[in-house]
N, CA, C, O and CB atoms as a CASP TS submission, in Angstrom:
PFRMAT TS
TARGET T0000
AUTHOR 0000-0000-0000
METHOD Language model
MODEL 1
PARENT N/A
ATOM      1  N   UNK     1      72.737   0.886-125.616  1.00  0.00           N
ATOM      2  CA  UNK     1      73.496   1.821-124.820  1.00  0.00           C
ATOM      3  C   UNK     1      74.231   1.046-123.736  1.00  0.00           C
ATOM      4  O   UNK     1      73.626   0.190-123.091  1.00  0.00           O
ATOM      5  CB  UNK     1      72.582   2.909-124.212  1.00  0.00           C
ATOM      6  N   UNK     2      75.649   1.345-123.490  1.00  0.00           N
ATOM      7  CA  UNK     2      76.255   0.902-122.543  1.00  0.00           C
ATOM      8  C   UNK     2      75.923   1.037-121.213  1.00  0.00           C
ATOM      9  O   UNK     2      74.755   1.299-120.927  1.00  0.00           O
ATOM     10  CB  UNK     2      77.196   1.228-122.686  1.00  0.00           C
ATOM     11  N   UNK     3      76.764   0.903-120.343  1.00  0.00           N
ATOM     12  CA  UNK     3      75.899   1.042-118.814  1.00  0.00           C
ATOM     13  C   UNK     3      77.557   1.941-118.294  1.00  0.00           C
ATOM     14  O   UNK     3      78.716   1.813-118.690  1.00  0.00           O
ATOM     15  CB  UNK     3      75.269  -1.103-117.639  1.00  0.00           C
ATOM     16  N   UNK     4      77.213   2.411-117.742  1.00  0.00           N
ATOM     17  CA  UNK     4      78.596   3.527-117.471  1.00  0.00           C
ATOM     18  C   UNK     4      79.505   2.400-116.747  1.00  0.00           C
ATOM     19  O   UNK     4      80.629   2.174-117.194  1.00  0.00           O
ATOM     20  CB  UNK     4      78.241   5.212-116.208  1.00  0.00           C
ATOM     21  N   UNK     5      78.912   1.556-115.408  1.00  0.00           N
ATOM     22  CA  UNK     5      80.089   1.075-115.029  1.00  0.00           C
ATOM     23  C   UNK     5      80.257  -0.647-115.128  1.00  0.00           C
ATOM     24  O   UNK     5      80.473  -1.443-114.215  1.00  0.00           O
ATOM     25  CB  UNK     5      80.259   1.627-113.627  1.00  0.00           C
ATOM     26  N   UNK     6      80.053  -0.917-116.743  1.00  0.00           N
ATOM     27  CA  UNK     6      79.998  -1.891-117.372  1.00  0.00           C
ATOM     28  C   UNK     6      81.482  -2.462-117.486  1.00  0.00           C
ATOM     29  O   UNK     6      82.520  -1.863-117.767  1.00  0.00           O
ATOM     30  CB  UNK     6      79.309  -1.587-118.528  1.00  0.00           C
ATOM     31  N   UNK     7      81.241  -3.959-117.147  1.00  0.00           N
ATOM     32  CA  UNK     7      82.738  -4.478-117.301  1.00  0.00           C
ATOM     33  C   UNK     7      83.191  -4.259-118.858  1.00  0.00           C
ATOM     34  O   UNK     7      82.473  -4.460-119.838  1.00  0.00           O
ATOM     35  CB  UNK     7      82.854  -6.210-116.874  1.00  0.00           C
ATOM     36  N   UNK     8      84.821  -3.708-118.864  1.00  0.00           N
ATOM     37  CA  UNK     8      84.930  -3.720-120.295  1.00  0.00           C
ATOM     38  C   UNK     8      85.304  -5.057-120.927  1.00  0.00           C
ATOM     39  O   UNK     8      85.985  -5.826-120.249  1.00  0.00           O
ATOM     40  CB  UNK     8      85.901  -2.732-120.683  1.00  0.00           C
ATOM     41  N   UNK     9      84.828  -5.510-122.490  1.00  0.00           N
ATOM     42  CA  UNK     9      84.741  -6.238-123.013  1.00  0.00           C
ATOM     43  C   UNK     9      86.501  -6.697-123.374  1.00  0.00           C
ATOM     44  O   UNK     9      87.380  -5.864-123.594  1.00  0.00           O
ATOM     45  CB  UNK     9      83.727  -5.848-123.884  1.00  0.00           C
ATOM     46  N   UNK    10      86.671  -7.940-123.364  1.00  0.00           N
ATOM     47  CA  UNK    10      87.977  -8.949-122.901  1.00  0.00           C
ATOM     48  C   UNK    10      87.905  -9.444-123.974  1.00  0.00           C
ATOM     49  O   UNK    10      86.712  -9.673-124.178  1.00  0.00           O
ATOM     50  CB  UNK    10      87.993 -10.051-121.638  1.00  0.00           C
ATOM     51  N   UNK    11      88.735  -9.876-125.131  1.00  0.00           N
ATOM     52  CA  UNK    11      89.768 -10.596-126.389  1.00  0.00           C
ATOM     53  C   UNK    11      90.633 -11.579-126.086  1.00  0.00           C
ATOM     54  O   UNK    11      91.279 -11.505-125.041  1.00  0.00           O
ATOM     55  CB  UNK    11      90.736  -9.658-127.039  1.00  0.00           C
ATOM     56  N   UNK    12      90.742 -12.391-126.745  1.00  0.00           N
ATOM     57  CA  UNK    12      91.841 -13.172-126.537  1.00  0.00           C
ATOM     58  C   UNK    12      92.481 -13.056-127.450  1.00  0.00           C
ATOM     59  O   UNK    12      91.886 -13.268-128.506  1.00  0.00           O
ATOM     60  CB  UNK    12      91.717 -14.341-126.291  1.00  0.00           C
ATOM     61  N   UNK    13      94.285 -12.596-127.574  1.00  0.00           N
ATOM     62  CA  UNK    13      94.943 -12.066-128.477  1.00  0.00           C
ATOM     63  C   UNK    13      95.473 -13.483-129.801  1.00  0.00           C
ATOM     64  O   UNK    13      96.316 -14.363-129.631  1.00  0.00           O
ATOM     65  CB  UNK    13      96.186 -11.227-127.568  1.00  0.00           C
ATOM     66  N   UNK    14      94.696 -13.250-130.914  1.00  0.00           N
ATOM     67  CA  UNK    14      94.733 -14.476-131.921  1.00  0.00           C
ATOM     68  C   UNK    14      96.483 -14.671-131.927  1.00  0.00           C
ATOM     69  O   UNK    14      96.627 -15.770-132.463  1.00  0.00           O
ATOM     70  CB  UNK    14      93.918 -14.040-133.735  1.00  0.00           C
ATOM     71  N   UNK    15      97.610 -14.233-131.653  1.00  0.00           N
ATOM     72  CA  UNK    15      98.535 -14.860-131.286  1.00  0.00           C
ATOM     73  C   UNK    15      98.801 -14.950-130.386  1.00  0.00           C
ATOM     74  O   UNK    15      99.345 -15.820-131.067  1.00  0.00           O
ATOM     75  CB  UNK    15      99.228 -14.739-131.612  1.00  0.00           C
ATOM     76  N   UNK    16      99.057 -14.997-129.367  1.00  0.00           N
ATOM     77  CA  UNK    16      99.215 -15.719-128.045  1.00  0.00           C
ATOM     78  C   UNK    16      98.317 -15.935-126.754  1.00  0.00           C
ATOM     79  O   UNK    16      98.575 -16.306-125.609  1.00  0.00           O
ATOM     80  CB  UNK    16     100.167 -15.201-127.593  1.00  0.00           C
ATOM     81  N   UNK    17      97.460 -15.652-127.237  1.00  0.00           N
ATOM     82  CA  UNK    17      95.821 -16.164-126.661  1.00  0.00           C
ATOM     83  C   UNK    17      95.811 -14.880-125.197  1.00  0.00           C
ATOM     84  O   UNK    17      94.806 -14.890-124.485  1.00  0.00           O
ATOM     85  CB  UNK    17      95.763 -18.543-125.897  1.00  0.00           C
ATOM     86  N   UNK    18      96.494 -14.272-124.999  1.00  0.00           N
ATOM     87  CA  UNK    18      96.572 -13.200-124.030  1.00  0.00           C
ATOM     88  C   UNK    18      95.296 -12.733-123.774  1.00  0.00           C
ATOM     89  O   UNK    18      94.607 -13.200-124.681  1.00  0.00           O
ATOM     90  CB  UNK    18      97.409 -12.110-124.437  1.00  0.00           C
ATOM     91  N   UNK    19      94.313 -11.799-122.741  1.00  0.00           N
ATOM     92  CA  UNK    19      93.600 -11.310-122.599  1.00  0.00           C
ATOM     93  C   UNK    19      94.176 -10.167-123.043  1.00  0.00           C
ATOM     94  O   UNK    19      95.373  -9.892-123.125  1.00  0.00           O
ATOM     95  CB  UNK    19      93.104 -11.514-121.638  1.00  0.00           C
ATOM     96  N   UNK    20      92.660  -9.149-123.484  1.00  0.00           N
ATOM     97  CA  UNK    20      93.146  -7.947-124.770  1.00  0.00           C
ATOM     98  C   UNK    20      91.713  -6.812-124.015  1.00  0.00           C
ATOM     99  O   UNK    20      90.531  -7.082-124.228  1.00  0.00           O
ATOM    100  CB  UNK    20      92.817  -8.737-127.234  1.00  0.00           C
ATOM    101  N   UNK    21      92.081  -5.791-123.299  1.00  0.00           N
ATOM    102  CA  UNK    21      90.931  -5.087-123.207  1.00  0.00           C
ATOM    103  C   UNK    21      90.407  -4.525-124.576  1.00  0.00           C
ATOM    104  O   UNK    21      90.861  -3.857-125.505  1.00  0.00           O
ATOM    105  CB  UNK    21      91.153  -4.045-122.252  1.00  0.00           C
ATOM    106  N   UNK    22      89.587  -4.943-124.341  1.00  0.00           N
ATOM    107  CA  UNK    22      88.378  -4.049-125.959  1.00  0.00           C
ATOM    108  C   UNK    22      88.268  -2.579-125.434  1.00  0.00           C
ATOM    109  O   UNK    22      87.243  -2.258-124.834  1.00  0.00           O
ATOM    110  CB  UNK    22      86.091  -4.808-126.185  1.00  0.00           C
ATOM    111  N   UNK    23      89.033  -1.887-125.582  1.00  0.00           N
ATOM    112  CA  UNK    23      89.363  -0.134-125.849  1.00  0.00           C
ATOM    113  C   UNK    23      90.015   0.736-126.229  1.00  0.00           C
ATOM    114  O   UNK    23      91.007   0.210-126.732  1.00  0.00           O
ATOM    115  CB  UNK    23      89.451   0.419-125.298  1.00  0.00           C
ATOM    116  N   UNK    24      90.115   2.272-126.345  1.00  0.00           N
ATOM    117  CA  UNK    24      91.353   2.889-127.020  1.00  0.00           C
ATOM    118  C   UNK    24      92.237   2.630-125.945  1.00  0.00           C
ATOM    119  O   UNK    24      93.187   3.364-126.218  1.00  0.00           O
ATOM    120  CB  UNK    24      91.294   4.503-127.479  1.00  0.00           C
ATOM    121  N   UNK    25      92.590   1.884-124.612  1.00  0.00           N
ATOM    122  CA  UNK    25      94.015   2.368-124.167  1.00  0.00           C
ATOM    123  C   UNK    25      94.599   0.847-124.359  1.00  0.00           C
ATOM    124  O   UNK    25      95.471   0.413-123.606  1.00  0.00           O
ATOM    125  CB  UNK    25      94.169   3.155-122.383  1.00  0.00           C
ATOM    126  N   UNK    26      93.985  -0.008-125.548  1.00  0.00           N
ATOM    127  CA  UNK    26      94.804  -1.345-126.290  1.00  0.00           C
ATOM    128  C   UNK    26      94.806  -0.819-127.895  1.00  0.00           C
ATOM    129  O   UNK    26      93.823  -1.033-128.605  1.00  0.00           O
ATOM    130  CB  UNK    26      93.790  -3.156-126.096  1.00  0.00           C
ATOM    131  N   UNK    27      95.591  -0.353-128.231  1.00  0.00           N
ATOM    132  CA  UNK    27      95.838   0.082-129.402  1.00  0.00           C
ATOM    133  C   UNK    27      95.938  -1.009-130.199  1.00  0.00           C
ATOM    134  O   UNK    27      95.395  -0.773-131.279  1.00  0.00           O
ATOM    135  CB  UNK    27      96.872   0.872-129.454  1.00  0.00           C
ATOM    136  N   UNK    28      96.351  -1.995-130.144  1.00  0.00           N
ATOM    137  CA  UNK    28      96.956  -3.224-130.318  1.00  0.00           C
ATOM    138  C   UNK    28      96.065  -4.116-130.806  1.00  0.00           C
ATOM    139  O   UNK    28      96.229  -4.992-131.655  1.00  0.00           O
ATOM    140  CB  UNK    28      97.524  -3.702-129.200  1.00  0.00           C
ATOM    141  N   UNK    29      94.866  -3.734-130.032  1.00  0.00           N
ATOM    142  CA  UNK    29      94.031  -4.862-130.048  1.00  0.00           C
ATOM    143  C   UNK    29      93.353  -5.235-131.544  1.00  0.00           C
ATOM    144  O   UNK    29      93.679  -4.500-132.476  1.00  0.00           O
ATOM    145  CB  UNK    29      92.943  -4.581-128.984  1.00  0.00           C
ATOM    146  N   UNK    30      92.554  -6.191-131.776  1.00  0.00           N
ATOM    147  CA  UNK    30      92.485  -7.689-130.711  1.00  0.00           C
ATOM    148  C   UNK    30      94.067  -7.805-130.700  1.00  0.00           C
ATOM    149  O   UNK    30      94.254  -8.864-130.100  1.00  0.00           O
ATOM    150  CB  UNK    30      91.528  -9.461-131.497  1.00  0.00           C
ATOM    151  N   UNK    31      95.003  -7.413-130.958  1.00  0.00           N
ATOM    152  CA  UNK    31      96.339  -8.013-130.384  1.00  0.00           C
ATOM    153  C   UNK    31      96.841  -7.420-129.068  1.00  0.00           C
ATOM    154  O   UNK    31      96.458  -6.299-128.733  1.00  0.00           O
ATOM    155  CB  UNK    31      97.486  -7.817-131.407  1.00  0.00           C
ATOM    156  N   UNK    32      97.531  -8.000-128.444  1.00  0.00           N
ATOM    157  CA  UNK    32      98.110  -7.552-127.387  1.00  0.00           C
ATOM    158  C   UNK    32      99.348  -7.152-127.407  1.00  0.00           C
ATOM    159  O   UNK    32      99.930  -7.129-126.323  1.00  0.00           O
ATOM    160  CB  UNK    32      98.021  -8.284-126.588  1.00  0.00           C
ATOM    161  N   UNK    33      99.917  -6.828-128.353  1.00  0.00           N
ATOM    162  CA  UNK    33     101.020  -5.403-128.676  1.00  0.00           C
ATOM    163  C   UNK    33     101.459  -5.916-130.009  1.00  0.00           C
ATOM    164  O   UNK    33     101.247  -6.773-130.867  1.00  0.00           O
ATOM    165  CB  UNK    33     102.613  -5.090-127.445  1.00  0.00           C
ATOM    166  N   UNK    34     102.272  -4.783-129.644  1.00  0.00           N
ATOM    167  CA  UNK    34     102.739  -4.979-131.254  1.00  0.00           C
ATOM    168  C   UNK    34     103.972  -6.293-131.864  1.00  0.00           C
ATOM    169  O   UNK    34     104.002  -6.801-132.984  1.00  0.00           O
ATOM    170  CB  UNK    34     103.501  -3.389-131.622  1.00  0.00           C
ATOM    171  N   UNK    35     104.421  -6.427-131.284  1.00  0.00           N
ATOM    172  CA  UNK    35     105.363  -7.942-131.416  1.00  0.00           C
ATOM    173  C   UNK    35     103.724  -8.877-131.786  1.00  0.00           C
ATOM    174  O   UNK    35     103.911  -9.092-132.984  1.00  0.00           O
ATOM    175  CB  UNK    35     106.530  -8.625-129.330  1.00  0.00           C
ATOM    176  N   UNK    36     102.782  -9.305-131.573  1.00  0.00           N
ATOM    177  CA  UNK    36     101.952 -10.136-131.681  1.00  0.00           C
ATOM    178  C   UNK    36     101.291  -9.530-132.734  1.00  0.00           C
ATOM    179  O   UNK    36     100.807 -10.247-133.611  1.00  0.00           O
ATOM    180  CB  UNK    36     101.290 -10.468-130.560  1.00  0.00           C
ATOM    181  N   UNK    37     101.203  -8.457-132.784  1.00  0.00           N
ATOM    182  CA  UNK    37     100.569  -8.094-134.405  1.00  0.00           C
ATOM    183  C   UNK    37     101.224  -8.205-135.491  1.00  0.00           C
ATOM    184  O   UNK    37     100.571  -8.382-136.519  1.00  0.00           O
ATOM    185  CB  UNK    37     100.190  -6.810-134.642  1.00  0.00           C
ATOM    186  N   UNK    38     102.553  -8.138-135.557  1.00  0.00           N
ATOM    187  CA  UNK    38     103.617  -8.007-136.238  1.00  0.00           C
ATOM    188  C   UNK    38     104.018  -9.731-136.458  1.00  0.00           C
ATOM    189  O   UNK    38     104.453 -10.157-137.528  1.00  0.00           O
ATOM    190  CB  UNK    38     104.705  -6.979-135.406  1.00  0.00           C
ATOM    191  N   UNK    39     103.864 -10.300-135.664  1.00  0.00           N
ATOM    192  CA  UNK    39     104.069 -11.831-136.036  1.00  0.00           C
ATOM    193  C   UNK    39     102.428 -12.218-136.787  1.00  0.00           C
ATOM    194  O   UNK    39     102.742 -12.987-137.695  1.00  0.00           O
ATOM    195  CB  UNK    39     104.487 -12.936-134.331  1.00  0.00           C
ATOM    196  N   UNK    40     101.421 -12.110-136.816  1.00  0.00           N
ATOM    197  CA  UNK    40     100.086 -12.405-137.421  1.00  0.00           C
ATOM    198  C   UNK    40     100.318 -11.673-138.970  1.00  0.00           C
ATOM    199  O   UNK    40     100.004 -12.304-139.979  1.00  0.00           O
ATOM    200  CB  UNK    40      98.678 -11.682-136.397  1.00  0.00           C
ATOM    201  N   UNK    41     100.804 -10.508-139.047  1.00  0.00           N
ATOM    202  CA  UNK    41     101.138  -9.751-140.518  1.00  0.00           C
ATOM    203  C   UNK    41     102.227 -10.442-141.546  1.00  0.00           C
ATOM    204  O   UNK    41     102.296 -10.498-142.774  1.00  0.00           O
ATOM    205  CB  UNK    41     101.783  -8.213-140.184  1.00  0.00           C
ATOM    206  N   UNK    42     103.090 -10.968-140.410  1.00  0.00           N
ATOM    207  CA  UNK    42     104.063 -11.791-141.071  1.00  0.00           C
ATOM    208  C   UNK    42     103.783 -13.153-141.470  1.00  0.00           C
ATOM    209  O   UNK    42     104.526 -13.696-142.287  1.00  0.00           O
ATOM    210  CB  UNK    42     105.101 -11.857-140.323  1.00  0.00           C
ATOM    211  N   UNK    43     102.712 -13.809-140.944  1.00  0.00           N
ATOM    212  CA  UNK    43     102.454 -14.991-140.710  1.00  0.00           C
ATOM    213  C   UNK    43     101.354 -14.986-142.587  1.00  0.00           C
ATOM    214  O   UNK    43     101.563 -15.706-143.564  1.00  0.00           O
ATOM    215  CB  UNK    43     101.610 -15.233-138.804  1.00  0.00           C
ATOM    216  N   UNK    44     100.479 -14.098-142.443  1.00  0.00           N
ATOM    217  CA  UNK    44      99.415 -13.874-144.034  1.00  0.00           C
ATOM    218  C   UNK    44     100.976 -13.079-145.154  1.00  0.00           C
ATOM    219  O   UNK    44     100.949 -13.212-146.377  1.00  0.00           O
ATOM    220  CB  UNK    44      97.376 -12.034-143.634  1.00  0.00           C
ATOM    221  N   UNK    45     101.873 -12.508-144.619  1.00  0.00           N
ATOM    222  CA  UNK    45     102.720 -12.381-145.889  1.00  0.00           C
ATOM    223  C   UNK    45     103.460 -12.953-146.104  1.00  0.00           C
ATOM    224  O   UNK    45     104.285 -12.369-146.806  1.00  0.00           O
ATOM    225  CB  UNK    45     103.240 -11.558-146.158  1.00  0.00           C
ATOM    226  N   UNK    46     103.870 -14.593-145.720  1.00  0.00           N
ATOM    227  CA  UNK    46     104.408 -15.309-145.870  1.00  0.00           C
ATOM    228  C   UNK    46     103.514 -16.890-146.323  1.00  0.00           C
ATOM    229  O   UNK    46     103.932 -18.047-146.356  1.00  0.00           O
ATOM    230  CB  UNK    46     105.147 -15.081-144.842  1.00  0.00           C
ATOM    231  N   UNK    47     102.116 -16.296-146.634  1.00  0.00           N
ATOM    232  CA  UNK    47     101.659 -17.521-147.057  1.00  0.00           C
ATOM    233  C   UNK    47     101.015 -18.623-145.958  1.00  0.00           C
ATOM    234  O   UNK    47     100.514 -19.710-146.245  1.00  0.00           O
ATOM    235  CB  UNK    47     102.803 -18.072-147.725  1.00  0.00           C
ATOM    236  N   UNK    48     101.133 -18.177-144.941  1.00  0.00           N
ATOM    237  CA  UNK    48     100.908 -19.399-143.675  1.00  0.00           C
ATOM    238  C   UNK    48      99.523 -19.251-143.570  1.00  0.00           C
ATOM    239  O   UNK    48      98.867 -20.242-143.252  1.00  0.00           O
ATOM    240  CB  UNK    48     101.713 -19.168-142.008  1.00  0.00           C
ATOM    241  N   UNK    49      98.972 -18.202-143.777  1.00  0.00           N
ATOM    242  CA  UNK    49      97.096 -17.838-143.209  1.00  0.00           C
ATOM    243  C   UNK    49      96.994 -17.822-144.913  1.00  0.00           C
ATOM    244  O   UNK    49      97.771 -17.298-145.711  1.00  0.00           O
ATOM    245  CB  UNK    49      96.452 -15.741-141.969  1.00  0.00           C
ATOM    246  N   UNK    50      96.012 -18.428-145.117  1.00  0.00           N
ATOM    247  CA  UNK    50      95.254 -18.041-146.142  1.00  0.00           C
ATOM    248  C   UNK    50      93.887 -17.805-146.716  1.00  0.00           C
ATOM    249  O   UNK    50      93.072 -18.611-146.268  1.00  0.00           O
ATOM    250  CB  UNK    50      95.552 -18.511-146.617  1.00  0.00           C
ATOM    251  N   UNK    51      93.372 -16.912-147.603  1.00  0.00           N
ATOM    252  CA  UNK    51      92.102 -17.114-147.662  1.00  0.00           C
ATOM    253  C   UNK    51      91.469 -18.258-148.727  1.00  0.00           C
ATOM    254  O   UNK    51      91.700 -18.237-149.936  1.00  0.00           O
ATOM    255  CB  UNK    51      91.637 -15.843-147.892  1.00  0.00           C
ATOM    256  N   UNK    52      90.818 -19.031-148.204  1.00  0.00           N
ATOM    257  CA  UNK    52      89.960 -20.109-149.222  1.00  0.00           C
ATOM    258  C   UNK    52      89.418 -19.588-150.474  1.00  0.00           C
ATOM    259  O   UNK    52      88.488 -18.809-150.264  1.00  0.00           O
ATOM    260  CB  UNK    52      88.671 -20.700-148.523  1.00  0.00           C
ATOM    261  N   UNK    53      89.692 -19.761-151.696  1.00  0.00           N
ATOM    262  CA  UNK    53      88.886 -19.126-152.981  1.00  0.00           C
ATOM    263  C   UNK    53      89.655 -19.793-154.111  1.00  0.00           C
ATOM    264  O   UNK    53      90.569 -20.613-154.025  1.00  0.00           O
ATOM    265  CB  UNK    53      88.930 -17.297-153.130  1.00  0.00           C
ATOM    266  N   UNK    54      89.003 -19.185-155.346  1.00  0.00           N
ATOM    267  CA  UNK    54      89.842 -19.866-156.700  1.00  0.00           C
ATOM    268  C   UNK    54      90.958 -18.730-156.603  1.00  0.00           C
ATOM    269  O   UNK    54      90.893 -17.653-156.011  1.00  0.00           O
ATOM    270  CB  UNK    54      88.859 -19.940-158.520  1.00  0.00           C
ATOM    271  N   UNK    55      92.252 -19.408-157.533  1.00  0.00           N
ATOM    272  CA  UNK    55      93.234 -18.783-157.682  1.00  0.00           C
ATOM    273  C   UNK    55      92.875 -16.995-158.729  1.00  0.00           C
ATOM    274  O   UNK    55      92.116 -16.697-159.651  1.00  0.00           O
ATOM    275  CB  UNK    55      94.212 -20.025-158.356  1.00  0.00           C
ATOM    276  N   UNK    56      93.513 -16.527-158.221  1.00  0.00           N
ATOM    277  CA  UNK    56      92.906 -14.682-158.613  1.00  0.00           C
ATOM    278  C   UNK    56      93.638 -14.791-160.155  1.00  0.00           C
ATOM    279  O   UNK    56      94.735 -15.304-160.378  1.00  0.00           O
ATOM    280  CB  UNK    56      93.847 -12.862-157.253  1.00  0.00           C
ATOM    281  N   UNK    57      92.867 -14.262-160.998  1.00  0.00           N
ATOM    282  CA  UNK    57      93.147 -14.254-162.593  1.00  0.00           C
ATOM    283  C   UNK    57      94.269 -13.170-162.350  1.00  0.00           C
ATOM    284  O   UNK    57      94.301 -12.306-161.474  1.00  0.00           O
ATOM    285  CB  UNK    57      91.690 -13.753-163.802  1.00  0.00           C
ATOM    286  N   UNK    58      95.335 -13.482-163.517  1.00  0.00           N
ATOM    287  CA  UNK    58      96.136 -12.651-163.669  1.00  0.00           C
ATOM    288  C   UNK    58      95.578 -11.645-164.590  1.00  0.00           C
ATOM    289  O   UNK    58      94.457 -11.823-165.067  1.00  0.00           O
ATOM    290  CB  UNK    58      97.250 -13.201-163.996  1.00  0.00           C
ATOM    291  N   UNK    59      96.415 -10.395-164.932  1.00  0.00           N
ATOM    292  CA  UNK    59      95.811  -9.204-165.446  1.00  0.00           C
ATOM    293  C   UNK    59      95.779  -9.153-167.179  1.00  0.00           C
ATOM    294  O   UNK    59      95.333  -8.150-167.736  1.00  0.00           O
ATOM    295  CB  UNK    59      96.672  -7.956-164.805  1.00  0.00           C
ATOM    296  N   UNK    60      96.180 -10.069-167.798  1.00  0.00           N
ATOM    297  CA  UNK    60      95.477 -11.018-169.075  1.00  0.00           C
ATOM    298  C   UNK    60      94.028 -11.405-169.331  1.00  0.00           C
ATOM    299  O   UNK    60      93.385 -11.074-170.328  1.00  0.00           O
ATOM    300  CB  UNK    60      96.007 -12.320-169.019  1.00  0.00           C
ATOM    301  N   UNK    61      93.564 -12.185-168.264  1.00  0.00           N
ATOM    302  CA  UNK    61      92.216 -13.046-167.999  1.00  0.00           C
ATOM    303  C   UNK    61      91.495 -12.287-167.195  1.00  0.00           C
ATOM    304  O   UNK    61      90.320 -12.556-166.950  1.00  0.00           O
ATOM    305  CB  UNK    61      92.361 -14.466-167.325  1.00  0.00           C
ATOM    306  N   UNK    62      92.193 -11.128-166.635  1.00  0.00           N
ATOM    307  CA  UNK    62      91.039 -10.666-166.113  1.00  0.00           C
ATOM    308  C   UNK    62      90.126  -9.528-166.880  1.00  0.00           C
ATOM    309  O   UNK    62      90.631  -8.530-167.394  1.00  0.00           O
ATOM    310  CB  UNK    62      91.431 -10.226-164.882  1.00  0.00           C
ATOM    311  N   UNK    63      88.550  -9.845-166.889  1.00  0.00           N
ATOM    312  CA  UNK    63      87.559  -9.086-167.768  1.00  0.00           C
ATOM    313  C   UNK    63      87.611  -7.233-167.644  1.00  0.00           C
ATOM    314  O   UNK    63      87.407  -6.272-168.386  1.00  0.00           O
ATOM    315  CB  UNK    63      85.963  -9.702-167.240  1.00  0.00           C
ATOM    316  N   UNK    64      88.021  -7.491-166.208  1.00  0.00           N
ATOM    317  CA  UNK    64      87.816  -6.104-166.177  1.00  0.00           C
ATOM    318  C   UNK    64      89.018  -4.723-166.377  1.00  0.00           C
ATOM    319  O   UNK    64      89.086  -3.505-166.214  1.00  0.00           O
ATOM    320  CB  UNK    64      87.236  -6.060-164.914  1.00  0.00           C
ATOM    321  N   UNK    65      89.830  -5.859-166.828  1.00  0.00           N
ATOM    322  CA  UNK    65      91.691  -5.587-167.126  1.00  0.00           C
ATOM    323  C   UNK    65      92.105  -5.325-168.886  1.00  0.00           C
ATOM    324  O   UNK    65      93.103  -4.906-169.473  1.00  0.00           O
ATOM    325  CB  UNK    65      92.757  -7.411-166.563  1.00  0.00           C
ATOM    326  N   UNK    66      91.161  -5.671-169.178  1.00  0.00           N
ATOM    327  CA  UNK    66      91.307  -5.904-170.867  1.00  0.00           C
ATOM    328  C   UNK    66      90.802  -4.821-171.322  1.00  0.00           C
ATOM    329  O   UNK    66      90.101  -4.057-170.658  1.00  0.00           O
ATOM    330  CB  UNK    66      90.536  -7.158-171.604  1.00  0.00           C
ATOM    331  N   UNK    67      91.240  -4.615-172.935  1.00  0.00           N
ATOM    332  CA  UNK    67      90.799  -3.116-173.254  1.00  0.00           C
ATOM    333  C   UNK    67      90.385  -3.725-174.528  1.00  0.00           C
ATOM    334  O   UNK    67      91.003  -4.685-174.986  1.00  0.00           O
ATOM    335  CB  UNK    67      91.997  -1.685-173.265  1.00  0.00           C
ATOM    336  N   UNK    68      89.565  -3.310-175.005  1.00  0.00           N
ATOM    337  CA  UNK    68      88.584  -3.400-176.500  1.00  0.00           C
ATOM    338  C   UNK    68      89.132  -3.131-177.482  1.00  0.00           C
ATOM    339  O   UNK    68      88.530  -3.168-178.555  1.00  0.00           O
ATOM    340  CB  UNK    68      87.443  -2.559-176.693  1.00  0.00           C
TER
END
C-alpha cells in the first residue's frame, strides 16, 4: 500500500533521458511526450532497436501455418 503523501515515482524518458512523473497526468510516459514517443516507434520501425532471436519462419516453414 502506498503512503498518501508519498513522493511520486520519477522515469527517465528512454529518449531523451528527461525526468517522467510515473502517473495518469504523464500520459506519455515512460516518455516525456509525444515527439519522444514517436521518435522511439520510429526508431523499432525502421530497424534501429531490435529484438535478439532466430530469424521468424516465413508462412511456408511455419508448422503452425501449413495445412494437411
Amino acid at each position: 500500500m502506498t503512503e498518501p503523501y508519498a513522493k511520486p515515482r520519477k522515469v527517465r524518458c528512454p529518449t531523451c533521458g528527461a525526468d517522467v512523473v510515473w502517473s495518469a497526468e504523464s500520459p506519455y510516459r515512460p516518455f516525456c511526450s509525444e515527439r519522444c514517443r514517436l521518435i522511439d516507434l520510429g526508431a523499432w520501425a525502421t530497424d534501429k532497436y531490435r529484438v535478439e532471436g532466430e530469424t521468424p519462419l516465413d508462412d511456408s516453414s511455419d508448422p503452425l501455418r501449413q495445412t494437411h
